[in-house]
N, C-alpha and C positions, 0 to 999 in steps of 0.2 A: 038606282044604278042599273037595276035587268031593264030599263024603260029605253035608257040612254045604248045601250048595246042593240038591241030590238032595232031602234030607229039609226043605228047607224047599218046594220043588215041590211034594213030595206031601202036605206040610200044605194048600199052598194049594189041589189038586185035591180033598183030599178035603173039605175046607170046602165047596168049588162045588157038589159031589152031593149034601153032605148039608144043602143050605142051606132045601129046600121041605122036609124032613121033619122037622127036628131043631126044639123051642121055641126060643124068642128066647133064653133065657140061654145056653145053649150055643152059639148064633148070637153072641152079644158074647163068649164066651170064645173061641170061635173067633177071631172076628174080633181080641180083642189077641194070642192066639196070632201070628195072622199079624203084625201088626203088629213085634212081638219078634221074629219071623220076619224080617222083613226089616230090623230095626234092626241085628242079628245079620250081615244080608248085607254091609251096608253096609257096620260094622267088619270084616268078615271082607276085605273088598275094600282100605279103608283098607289092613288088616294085610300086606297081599297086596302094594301098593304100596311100604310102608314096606320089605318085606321084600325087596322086587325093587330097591331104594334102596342096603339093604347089602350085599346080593349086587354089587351095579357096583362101590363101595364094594370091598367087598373082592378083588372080580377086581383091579380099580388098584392095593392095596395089595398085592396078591402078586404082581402085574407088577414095581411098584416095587422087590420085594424080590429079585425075581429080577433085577431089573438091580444091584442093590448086591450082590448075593451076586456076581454076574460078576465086578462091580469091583472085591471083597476076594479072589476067586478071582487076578484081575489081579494087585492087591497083594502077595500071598502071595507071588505068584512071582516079582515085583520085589523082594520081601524075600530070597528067597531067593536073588538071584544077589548081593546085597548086603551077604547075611550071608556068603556062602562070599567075599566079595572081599574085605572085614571082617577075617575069619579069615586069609586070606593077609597081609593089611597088619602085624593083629596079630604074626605068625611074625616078621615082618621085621624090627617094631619091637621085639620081646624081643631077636632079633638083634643089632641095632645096642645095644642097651641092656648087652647082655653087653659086649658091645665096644668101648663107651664105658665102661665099671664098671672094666672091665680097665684102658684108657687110666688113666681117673682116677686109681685105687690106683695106676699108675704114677708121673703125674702127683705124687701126693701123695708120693710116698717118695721124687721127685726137687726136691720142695722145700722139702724140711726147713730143710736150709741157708737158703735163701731166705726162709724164714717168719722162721727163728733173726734174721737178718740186718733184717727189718722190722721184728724186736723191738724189737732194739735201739736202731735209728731212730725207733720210735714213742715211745721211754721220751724217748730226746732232743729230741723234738719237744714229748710231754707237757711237759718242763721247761720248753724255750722258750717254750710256750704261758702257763705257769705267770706267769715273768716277765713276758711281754706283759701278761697280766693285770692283774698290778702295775703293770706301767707305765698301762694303763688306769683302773685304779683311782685313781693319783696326779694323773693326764690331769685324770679328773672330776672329780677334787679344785680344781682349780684351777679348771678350767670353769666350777663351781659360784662359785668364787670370785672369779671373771672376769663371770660373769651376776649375783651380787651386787653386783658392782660398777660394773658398767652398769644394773641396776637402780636403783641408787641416783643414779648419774650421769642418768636418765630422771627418776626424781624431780626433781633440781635442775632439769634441763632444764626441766622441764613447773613448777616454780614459777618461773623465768627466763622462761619463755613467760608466765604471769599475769601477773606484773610489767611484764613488759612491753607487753601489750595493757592493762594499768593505765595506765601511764606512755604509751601510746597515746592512752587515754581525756582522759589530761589534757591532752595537745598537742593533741588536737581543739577540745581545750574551751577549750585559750589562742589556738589558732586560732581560732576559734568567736569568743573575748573579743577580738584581735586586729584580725578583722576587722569585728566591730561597734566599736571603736573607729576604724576610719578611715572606714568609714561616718559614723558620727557627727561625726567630722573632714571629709568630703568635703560634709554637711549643714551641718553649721555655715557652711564658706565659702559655701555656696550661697547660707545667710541671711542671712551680714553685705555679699555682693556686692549683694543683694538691698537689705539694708536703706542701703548704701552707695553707690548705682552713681552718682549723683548724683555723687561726691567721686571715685571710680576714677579713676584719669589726670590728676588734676588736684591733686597735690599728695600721692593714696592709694592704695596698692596695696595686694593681697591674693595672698596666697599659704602656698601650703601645704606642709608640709616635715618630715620626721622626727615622723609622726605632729601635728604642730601647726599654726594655724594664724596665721599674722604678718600683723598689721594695721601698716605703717609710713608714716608719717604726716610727710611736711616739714616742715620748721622755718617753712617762708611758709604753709602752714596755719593751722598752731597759735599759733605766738608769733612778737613781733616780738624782732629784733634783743637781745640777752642780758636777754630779760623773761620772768616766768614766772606769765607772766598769760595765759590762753589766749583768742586773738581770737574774734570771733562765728561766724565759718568753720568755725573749728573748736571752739565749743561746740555747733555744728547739729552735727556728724558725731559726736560726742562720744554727746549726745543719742541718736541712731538706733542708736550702738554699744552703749548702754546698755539698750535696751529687748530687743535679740537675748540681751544675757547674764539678761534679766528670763525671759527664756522659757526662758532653755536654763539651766538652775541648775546640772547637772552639767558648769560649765567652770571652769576654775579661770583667774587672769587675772595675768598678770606685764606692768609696764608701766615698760619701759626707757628712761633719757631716754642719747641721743648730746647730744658737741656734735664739731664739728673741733679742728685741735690749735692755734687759735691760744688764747695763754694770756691770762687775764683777769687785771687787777689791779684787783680793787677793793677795798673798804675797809668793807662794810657786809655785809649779812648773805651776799650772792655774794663768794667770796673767789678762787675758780677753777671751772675746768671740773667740777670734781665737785658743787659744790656748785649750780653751776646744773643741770647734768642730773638731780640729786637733786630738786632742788626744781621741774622742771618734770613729772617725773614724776610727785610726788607731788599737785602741781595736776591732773593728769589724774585719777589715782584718784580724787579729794575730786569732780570734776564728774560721774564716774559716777555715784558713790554718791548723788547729791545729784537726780540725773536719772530714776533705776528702784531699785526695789525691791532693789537688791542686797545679799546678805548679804559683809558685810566682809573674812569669812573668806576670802572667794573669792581677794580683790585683793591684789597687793607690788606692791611701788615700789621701782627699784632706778635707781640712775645709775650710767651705764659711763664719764661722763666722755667720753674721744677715743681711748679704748685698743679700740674696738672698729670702727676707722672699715669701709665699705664699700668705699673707697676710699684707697689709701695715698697716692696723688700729693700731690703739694705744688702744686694748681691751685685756682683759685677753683672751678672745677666740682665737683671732688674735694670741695674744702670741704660744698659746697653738699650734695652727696649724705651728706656724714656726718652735718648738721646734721640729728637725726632724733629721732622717738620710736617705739618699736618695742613693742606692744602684741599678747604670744605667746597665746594662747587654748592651753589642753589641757584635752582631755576626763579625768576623773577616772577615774584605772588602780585602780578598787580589787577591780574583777573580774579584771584581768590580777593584781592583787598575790596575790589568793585562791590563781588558778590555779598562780602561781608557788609561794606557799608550800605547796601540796598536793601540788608535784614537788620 
């Protein structure tokens, strides 16, 4: 490297002397000469750096190496007190291994018997095993036949549950029909109170009972003394009763004549008790029908005579309260009859 600087020097010195004597072109060859000249230095100096780089470089790395060589130098020798302690361990354990080899073979020839004797036990065991077997087998057998049959029993069960959430469905639904029928029952009094309140307490009561409602009506109302002609009183109340059954179409109408138990003799078309309650009854039906649109179908006429009194006493009061006509109003069960016949 000081060879190559030297000789770019004395390029540059002798270009300086011979710069007044020499033509211009040798002047510009000169002159790149130099120039290369020190391009030349330049890398050379680069080189010089790079190379002073891996020289540090490698002093580090053989420092380095001299510290790992130490530390496998270290190792070595920690190996070596490890392997000779190794070796002693080894000696010990072939040792013990003789000594135990010995035992064993002892061991083994002193339990022949002992083995002979597990044999046997094992064979008897094997059997019993055998049996249990069997017996498991017969177990499952049944199990199987047991889980069949409770299966089948979940079956019923679970169509026993349908059914019955069916048979649910229809008690809801006769419930349902039920109580819109006493609705309809608790309406209607409200309409005939309504259409009645006029007459209430004065000869008319209203009342509601086993699903129906009883319109009963006094005999000083409606008719005089054993006649079955119904007075003005009670063709006004008659009238008003008639135009509730014009609105309410689904009621069906039973119209019973009482009388008391004194007995009539007469001689003409009233012959007794029966025939006048008959016949005052059936004078009420004819002033319905004659007062509102009613359909026929709806109305009976029945006479009870004195066999239904309200009253058993043998009093003129007694009398008075059996002398009656008793007019049942029912709402028409033909949704309750549905409900019934689908359970």
């Amino acid at each position: 490297m000081r060879q190559i600087v030297y000789k770019a020097a004395f390029s540059l010195i002798i270009s300086t002397l011979l710069f007044s004597c020499v033509p211009q072109r040798q002047l510009e060859e000169e002159q790149s000469k130099r120039r290369n000249c020190e391009t030349e230095l330049e890398a050379t100096k680069t080189t010089r750096q790079s190379m002073e780089t891996e020289l540090n470089e490698t002093k580090a790395k053989m420092a380095d190496s001299d510290k790992r060589l130490s530390g496998l130098r270290n190792d070595t020798n920690i190996l070596g007190t490890s392997l000779r302690l190794k070796t002693d361990q080894y000696a010990q354990l072939m040792s013990n291994y003789d000594l135990i080899m010995k035992q064993n073979k002892e061991l083994r020839n002193g339990m022949a018997d002992e083995n002979n004797k597990l044999s046997g036990q094992l064979n008897g065991t094997q059997e019993e095993l055998m049996r249990k077997q069997d017996e498991l087998k017969r177990l499952a057998a049944q199990l199987d036949a047991k889980q069949n049959e409770l299966n089948q029993k979940q079956k019923d069960l679970d169509a026993l549950n349908t059914q019955l959430k069916m048979r649910e469905a229809r008690v809801k639904e006769l419930e349902d029909a039920l109580k819109a029928k006493d609705q309809a029952v608790s309406d209607l009094k409200k309409k005939l109170s309504d259409a009645l309140l006029g007459f209430e307490g004065k000869g008319l009561t209203i009342t509601q009972k086993n699903g129906k409602v009883y319109v009963s009506m006094d005999e000083s109302l409606l008719f005089a003394s054993g006649s079955t002609k119904v007075e003005a009183k009670g063709v006004e109340a008659l009238k008003n009763l008639a135009k509730v059954l014009e609105q309410n179409k689904d009621i069906n109408v039973m119209v019973e004549g009482h009388t008391d138990d004194v007995p009539m003799s007469g001689t003409g078309a009233i012959k007794d008790n029966w025939d006048l309650s008959t016949l005052r009854a059936t004078s009420i039906v004819k002033i319905l029908l004659s007062s509102a649109d009613v359909d026929p179908k709806r109305l009976s006429a029945a006479g009870r005579g004195e066999y239904f009194p309200l009253d058993p006493s043998k009093t003129a009061e007694a009398r008075k309260k059996n002398r009656r006509t008793e007019i049942i109003l029912t709402p028409k069960m033909d949704e309750i009859f549905k409900a019934l016949e689908a359970n």
